[in-house]
C-alpha positions in Angstrom: 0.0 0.0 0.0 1.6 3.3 -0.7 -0.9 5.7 1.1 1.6 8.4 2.7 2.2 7.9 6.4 0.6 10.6 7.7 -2.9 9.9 6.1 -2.6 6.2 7.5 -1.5 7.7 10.6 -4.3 10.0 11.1 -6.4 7.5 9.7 -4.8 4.8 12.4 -5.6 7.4 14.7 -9.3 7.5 14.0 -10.0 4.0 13.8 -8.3 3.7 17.6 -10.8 6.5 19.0 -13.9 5.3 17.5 -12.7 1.7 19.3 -12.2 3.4 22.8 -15.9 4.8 22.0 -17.2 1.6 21.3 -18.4 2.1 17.8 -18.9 -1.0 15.6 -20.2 0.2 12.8 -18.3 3.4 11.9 -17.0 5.5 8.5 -14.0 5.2 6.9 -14.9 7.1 3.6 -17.5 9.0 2.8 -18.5 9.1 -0.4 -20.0 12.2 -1.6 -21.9 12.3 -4.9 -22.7 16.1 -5.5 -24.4 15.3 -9.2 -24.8 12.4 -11.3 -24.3 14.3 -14.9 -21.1 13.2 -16.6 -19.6 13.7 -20.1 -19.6 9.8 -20.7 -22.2 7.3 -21.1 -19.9 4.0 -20.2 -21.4 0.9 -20.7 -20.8 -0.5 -17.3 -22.3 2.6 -15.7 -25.3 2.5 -13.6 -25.2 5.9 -12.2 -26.2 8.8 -15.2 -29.5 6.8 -16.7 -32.0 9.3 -14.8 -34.7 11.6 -16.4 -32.9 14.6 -17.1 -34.8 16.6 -13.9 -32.7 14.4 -11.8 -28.8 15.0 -13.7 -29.7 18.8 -13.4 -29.8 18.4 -9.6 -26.4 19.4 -7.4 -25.6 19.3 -4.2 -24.8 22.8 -2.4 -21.2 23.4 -1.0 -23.4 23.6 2.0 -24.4 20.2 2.0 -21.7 18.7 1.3 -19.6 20.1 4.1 -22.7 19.5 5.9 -22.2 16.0 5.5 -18.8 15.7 6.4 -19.5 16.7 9.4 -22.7 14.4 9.8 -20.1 11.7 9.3 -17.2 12.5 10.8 -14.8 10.1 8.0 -11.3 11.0 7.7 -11.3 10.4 4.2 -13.8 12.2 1.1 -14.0 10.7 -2.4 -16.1 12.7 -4.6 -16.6 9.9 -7.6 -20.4 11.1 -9.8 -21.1 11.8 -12.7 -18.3 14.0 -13.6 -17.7 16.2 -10.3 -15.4 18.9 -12.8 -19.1 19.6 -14.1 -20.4 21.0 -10.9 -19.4 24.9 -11.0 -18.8 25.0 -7.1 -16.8 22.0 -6.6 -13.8 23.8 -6.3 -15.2 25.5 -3.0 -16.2 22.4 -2.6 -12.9 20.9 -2.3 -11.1 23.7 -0.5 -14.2 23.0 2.4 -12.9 19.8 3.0 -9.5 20.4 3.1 -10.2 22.5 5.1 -11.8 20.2 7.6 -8.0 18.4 7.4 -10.4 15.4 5.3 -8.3 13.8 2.9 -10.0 14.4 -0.1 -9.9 12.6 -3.6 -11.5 13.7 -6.9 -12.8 11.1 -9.0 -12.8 12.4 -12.6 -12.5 10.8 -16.5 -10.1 13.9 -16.9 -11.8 15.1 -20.0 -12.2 18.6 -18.4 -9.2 18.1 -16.0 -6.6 20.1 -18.2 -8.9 23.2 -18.2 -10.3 22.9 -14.6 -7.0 22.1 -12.7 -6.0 25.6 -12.3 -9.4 25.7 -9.6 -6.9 23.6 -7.4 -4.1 23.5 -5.2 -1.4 20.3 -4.6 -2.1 19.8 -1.2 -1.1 16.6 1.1 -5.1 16.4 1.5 -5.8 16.6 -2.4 -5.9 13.4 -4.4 -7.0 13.5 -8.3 -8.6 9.8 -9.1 -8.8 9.1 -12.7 -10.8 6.8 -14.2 -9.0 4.4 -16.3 -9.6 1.1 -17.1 -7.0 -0.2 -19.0 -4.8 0.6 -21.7 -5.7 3.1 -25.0 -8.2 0.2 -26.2 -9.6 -1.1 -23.5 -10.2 1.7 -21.7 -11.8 3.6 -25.0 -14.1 0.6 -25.2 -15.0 0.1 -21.4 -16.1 4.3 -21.8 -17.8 3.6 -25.4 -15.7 6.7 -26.8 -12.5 6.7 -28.8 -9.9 9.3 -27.7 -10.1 9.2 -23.9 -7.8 7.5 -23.2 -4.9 9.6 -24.5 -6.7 12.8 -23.0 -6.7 11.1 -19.6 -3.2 10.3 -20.3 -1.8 13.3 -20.8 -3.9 15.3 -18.6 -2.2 12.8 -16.1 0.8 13.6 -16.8 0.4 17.6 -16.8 -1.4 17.0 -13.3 1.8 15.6 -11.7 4.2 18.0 -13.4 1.7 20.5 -11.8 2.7 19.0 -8.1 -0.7 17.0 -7.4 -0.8 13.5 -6.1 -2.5 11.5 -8.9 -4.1 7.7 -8.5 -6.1 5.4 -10.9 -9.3 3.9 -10.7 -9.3 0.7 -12.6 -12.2 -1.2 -12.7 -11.9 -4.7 -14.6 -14.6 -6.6 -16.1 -14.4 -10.6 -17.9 -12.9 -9.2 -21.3 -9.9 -8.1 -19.2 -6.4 -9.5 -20.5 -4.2 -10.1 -17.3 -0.9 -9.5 -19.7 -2.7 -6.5 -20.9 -3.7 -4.6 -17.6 0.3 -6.1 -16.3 1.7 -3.9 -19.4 -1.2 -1.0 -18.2 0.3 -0.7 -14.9 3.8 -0.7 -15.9 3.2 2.0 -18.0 1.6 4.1 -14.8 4.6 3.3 -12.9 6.6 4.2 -15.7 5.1 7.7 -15.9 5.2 8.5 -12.2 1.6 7.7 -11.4 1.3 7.7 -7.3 -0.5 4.4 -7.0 -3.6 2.4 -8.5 -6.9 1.5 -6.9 -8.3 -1.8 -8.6 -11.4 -3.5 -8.7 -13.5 -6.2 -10.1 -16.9 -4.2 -12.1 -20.2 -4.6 -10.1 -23.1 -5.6 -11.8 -25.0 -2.6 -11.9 -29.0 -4.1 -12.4 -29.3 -0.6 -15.1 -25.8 -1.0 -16.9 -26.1 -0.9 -20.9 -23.7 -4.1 -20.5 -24.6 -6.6 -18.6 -22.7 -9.3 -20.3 -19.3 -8.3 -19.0 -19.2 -8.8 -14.9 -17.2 -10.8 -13.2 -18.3 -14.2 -10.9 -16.5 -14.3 -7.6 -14.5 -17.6 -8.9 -13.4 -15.4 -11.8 -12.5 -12.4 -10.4 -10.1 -14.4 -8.0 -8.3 -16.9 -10.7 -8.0 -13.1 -12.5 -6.6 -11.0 -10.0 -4.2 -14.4 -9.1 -3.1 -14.1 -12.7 -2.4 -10.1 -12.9 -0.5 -10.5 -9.3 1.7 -13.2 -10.4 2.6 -11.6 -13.5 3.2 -8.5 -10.6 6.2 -10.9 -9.2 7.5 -11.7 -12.2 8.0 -7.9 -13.4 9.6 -7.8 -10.3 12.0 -10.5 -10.9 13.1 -9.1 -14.4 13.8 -5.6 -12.1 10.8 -3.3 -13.4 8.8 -1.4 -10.1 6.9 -2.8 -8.0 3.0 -2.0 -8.7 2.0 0.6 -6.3 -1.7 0.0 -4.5 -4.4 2.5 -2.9 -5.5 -0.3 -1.0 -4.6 -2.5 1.6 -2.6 -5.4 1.2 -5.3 -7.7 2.8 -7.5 -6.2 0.3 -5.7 -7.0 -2.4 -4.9 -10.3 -0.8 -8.8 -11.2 -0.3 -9.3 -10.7 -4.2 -6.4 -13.1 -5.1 -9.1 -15.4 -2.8 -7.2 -15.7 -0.2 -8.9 -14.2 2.7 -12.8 -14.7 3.5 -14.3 -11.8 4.6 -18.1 -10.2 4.8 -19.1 -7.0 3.6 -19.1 -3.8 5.9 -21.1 -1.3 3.6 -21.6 1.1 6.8 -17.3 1.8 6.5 -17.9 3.9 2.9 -21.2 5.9 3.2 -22.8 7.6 0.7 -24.5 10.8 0.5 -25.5 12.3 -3.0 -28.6 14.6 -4.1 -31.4 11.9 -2.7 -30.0 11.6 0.3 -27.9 9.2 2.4 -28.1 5.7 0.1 -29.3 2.7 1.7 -27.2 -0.1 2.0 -24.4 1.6 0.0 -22.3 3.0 -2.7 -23.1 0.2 -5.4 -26.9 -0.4 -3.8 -29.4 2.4 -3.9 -32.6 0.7 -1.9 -33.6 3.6 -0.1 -32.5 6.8 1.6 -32.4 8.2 4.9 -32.4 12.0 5.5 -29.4 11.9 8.0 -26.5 9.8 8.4 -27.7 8.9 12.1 -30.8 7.8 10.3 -28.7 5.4 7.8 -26.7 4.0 10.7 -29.4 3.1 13.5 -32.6 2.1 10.9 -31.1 0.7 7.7 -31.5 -3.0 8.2 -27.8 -4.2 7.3 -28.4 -7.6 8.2 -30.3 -7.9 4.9 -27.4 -7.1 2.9 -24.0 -8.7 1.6 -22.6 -11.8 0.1 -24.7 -14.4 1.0 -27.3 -12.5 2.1 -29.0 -11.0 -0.9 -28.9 -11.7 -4.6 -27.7 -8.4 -5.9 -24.5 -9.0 -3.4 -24.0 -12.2 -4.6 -20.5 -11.7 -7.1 -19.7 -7.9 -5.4 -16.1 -7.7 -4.1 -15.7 -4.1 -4.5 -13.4 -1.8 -2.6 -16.2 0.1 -1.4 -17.4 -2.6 0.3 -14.7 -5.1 1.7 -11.8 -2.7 2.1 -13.3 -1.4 5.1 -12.8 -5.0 6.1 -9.6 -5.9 4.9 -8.7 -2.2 7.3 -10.6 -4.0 10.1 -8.8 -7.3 9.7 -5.2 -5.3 9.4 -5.6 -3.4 12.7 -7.3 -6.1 14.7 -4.4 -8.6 13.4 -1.0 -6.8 12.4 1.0 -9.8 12.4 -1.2 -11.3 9.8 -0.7 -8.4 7.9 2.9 -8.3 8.7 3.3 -12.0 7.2 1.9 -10.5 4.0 3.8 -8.4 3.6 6.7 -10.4 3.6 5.4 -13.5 1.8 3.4 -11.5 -0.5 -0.1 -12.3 -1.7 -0.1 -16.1 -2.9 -1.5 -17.1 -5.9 -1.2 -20.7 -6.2 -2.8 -23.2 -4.1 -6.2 -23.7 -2.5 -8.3 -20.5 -2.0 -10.0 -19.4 1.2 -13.6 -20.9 1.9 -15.7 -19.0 0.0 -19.4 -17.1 1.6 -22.5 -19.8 1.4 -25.0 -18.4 -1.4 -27.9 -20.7 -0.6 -29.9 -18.8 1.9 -29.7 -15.1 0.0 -32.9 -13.2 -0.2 -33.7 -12.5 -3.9 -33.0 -9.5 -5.6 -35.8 -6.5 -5.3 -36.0 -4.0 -8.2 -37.1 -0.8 -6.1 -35.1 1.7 -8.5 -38.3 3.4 -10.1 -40.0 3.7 -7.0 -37.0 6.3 -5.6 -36.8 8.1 -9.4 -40.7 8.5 -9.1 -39.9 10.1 -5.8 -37.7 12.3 -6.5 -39.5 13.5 -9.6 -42.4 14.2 -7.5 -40.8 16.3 -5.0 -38.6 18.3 -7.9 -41.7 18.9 -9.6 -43.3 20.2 -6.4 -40.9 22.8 -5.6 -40.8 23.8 -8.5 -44.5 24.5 -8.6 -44.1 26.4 -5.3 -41.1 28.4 -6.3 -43.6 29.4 -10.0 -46.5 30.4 -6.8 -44.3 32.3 -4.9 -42.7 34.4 -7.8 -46.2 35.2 -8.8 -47.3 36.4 -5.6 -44.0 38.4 -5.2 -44.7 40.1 -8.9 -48.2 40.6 -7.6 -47.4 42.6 -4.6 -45.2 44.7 -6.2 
């Protein structure tokens, strides 16, 4: 993991307060969703396909700060939509650094070149860009030719600019293991901080739904990447640098067996706070104490519900794999001098039998929403008219 030392300090830090409080279920990230609009339409999106009353809403500086505080996480990402196409979200930004929150953008970096001026390096500042792959897988996995070399290079001015700048890589079952190897030795080679990885989840309203992993292939893939990992290492090319922890990326080699914590990542975007979590919109709650004390998390993970059943995404397990590596840091130290194995028998895998199947409750919130955007805006038309009338 190459998270600088005084974000996992602080973070350390965090995690041993909320234990001498006696929190069990408490946030690690928040993730903050101030629109859903973006510039792309990716095929294994299932965030932008609302009615276009929804993608004109954004969330007010004021409520996202609001929500930091509501939280209390040490850590912000800001993924969307395409946060660079909210006009506030450099004030945004500066809030939470503000705060001391260590805050990353998510972006494609089509508008990064032009918007980067609206921010300062900071040790609190992370720029996450979206890249899948290399020049054509990425294009393909975004459904756009061309965005890949503008991420690139928008990269590359970032850094020469001061900023610390990550990868997100999300991989789906057309993923080439030599292929995303070469990929991150090229984001070594041009001085990229460090990658954050993940196996696609099967969004129910993704355009593609041909392309997501199973749990048995994401693991017998991410073996094959990591192996190929130690081999560049071998032949003297650097190491692969991770966002994530090493038990992390040692669960999705299958190696560790571990149950979903949605409560550690949060998120809070123009609806409200999202029930159960980042990947899973099944209701909202109008404050985080709400989402914590009344959403029913027992009804929800990997062998619990349908819609869980092939998720191993960061935003659910790494809060786990963190867990796991405070609770036991000799495990963790063994890792990190074995390294993450990938031959051999894998970990027992979560019992699928007894999940709850999958509800479809996605138009119901829409509807909602509609209804209530539609409202104010009737009342807003009533008041102006009554203003113009008394003048």
């Amino acid at each position: 993991m190459s998270v600088p030392l005084r974000q996992q300090f602080d973070v350390a830090l965090y995690i041993i307060k909320q234990k001498l409080k006696g929190n069990k279920r408490y946030p690690l990230v928040l993730m903050l969703e101030p629109l859903f609009r973006c510039n792309l339409a990716c095929a294994g999106c299932g965030k932008i396909d609302y009615p276009d009353e929804i993608l004109n809403q954004r969330m007010s500086v004021e409520e996202c700060l609001q929500a930091v505080d509501e939280c209390g996480a040490p850590i912000v990402s800001i993924p969307g939509g395409e946060p660079l196409l909210h006009r506030e979200i450099e004030q945004i930004v500066a809030g939470l650094i503000a705060k001391k929150k260590y805050v990353t953008l998510c972006t494609n970096a089509l508008l990064l070149e032009k918007k980067m001026h609206l921010f300062t390096p900071s040790p609190y500042f992370n720029f996450s860009v979206h890249l899948d792959g290399d020049e054509k897988d990425h294009d393909r996995s975004v459904c756009q030719d061309g965005v890949y070399v503008k991420a690139e290079a928008a990269i590359r001015k970032a850094l020469e600019a001061g900023f610390r700048v990550n990868i997100n890589c999300t991989l789906f079952n057309n993923a080439v293991p030599e292929r995303v190897a070469n990929f991150f030795d090229r984001m070594m080679e041009i001085g990229l901080h460090d990658i954050t990885v993940s196996p696609g989840y099967a969004y129910e309203r993704a355009p593609d739904q041909q392309h997501f992993l199973t749990r048995e292939a994401t693991k017998n893939m991410f073996r094959d990447i990591f192996r190929m990992g130690k081999e560049r290492v071998k032949q003297g090319k650097a190491k692969w640098r991770f966002s994530q922890s090493d038990l992390f990326m040692d669960y999705l080699a299958g190696n560790q067996s571990y149950e979903c914590t949605p409560w550690g990542l949060p998120t809070r975007n123009i609806f409200g706070w999202q029930r159960p979590c980042y990947l899973l919109g099944e209701g909202y709650a109008k404050t985080y104490k709400e989402l914590i004390e009344t959403t029913e998390w027992e009804k929800y993970g990997t062998g619990r519900y349908e819609k869980c059943a092939n998720c191993m995404v960061h935003c659910g397990y790494e809060p786990t794999a963190a867990e796991d590596s405070f609770n036991n840091p000799l495990k963790l130290l063994k890792l990190a001098f074995t390294g993450i194995k990938t031959e051999g028998a894998m970990a027992k895998d979560i019992d699928l039998s007894n999940q709850r199947p999958a509800e479809y409750v996605f138009s119901q919130h829409v509807q909602e929403a509609l209804t209530k955007i539609h409202t104010q805006k009737v009342l807003k038309q009533a008041e102006e008219k009554s203003t113009a009338a008394a003048e």
